[in-house]
C-alpha positions as CSV (number, residue, x, y, z in Angstrom):
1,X,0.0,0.0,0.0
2,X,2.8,2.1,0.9
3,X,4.5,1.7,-2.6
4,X,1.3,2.6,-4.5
5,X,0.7,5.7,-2.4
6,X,4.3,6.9,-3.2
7,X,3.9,6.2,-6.7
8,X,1.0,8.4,-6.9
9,X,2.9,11.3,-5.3
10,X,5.9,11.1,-7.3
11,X,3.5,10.6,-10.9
12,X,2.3,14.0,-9.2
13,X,5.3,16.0,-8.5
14,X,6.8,14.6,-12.0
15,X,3.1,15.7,-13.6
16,X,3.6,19.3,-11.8
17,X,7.4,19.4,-13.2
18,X,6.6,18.7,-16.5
19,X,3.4,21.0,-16.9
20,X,5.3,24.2,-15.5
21,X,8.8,23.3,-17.7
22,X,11.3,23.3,-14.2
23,X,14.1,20.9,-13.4
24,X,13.2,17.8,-11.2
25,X,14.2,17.9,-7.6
26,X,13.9,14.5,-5.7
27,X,13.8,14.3,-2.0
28,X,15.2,11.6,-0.3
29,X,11.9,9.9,0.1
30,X,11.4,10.4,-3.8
31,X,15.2,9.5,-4.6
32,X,14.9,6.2,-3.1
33,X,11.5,5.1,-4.8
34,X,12.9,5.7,-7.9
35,X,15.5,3.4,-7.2
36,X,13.4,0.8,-6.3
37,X,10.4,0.9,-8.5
38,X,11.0,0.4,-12.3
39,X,7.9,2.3,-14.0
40,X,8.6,5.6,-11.7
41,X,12.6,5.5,-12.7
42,X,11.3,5.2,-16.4
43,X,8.9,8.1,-16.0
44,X,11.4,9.8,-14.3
45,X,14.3,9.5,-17.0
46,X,11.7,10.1,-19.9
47,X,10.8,13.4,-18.4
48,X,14.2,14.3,-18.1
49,X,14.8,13.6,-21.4
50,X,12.1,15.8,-22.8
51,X,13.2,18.3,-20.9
52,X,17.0,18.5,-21.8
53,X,15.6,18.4,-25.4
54,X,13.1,20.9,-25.3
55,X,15.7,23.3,-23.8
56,X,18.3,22.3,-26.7
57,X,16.2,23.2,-29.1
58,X,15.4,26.5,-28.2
59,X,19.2,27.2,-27.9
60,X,20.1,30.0,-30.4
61,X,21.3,29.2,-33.6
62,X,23.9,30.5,-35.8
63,X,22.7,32.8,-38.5
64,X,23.3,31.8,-42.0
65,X,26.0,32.9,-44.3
66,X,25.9,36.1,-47.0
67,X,26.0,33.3,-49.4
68,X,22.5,31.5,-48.0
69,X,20.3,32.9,-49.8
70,X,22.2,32.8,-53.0
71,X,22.6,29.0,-52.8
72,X,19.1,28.5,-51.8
73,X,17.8,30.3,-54.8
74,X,20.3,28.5,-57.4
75,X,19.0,24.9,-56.1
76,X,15.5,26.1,-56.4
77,X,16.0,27.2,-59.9
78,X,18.1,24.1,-60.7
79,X,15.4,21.7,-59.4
80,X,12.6,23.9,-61.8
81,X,14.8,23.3,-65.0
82,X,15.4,19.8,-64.2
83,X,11.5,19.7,-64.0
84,X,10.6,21.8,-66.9
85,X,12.9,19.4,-69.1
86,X,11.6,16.3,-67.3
87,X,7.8,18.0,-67.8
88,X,8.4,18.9,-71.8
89,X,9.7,15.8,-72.4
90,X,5.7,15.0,-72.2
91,X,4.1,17.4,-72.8
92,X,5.8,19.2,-76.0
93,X,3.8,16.4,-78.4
94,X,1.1,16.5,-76.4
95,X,0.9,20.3,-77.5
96,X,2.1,20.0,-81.0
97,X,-0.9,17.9,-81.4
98,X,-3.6,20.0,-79.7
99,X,-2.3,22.9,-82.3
100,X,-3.0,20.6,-84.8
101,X,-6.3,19.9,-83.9
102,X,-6.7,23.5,-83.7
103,X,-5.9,25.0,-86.8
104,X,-7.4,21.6,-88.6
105,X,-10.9,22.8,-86.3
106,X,-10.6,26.6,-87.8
107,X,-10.2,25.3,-91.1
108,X,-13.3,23.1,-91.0
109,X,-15.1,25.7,-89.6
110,X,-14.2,28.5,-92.6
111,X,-14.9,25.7,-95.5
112,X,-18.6,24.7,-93.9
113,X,-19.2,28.4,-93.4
114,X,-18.0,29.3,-97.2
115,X,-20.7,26.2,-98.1
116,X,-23.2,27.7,-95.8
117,X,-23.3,31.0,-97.5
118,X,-22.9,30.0,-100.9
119,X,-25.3,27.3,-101.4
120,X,-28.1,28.6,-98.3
121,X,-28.9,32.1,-100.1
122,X,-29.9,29.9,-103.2
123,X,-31.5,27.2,-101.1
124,X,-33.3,30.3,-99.4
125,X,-34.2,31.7,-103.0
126,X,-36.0,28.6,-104.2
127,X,-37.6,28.2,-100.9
128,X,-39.5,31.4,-101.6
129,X,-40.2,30.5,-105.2
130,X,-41.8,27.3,-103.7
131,X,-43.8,29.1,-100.9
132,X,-45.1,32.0,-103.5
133,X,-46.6,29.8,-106.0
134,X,-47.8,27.6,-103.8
135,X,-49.9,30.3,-101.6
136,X,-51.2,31.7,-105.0
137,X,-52.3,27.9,-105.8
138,X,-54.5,28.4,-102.4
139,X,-57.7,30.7,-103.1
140,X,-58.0,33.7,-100.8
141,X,-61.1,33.5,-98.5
142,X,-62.6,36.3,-98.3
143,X,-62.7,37.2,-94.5
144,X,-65.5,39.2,-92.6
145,X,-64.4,42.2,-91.0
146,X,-64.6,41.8,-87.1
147,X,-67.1,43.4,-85.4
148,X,-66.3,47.2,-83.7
149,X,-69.2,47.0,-81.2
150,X,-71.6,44.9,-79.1
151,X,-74.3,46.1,-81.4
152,X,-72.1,44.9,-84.8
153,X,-71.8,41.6,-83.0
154,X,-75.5,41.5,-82.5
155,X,-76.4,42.6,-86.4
156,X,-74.1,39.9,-87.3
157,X,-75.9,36.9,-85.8
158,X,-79.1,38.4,-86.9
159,X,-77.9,38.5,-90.6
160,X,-76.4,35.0,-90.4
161,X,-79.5,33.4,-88.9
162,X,-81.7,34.9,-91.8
163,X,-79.0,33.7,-94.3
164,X,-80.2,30.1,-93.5
């Protein structure tokens, strides 16, 4: 029972520690749990660990050269040709071809417009022709004039019924 009550204090103080970033100070108590318990000596040395790394990395670092920048640029622009060849290499036919296609498209279009005009305004002439003689063919009725008033309306029915 003993054991399990200190292991819940020391996964407290390490807890504690950790959360608030400070170096782990045992007590004698402490100091000789962790020498007999294997999980809390585990616990103990991994915190340590994160710690001593965290506070590496936020050491300062040396600042890079004059020539930095320069060199960074060059690889970039070395790494773009390399894949503009390796891109053209796949895409140059692909685009000789569309161009192709293209111009062939323009052309097709120009020759069926050409047709179009040429032979539709004679098409359009005969069509005319056609529709001319054949509406004289049709004898004109001869149409009533449409009443103006209620009272032509009226004189209209009248005449029609005496017509029969």
């Amino acid at each position: 029972m003993e054991n399990k009550n200190s292991c819940e204090r020391f996964e407290m103080r390490l807890e504690d520690a950790a959360e608030r970033g400070q170096q782990i100070a045992l007590t004698e108590d402490l100091s000789s749990h962790v020498a007999g318990c294997a999980n809390c000596r585990e616990a103990f040395e991994a915190i340590e660990l994160s710690q001593s790394l965290l506070r590496s990395g936020l050491e300062a670092t040396a600042a890079p050269g004059p020539f930095f920048t320069k060199r960074v640029i060059a690889v970039i622009r070395a790494e773009e040709g390399r894949l503009a060849a390796q891109g053209s290499i796949f895409w140059s036919p692909l685009q000789h071809l569309a161009a192709r296609m293209a111009m062939a498209a323009g052309v097709i279009v120009m020759v069926l417009t050409v047709y179009v005009y040429t032979f539709g305004q004679t098409g359009a002439g005969v069509t005319t022709a056609q529709n001319e003689t054949s509406y004289e063919l049709v004898p004109h009725q001869q149409l009533d004039p449409q009443p103006q008033s209620k009272d032509d309306v009226l004189m209209s029915l009248v005449e029609r019924s005496n017509a029969r």
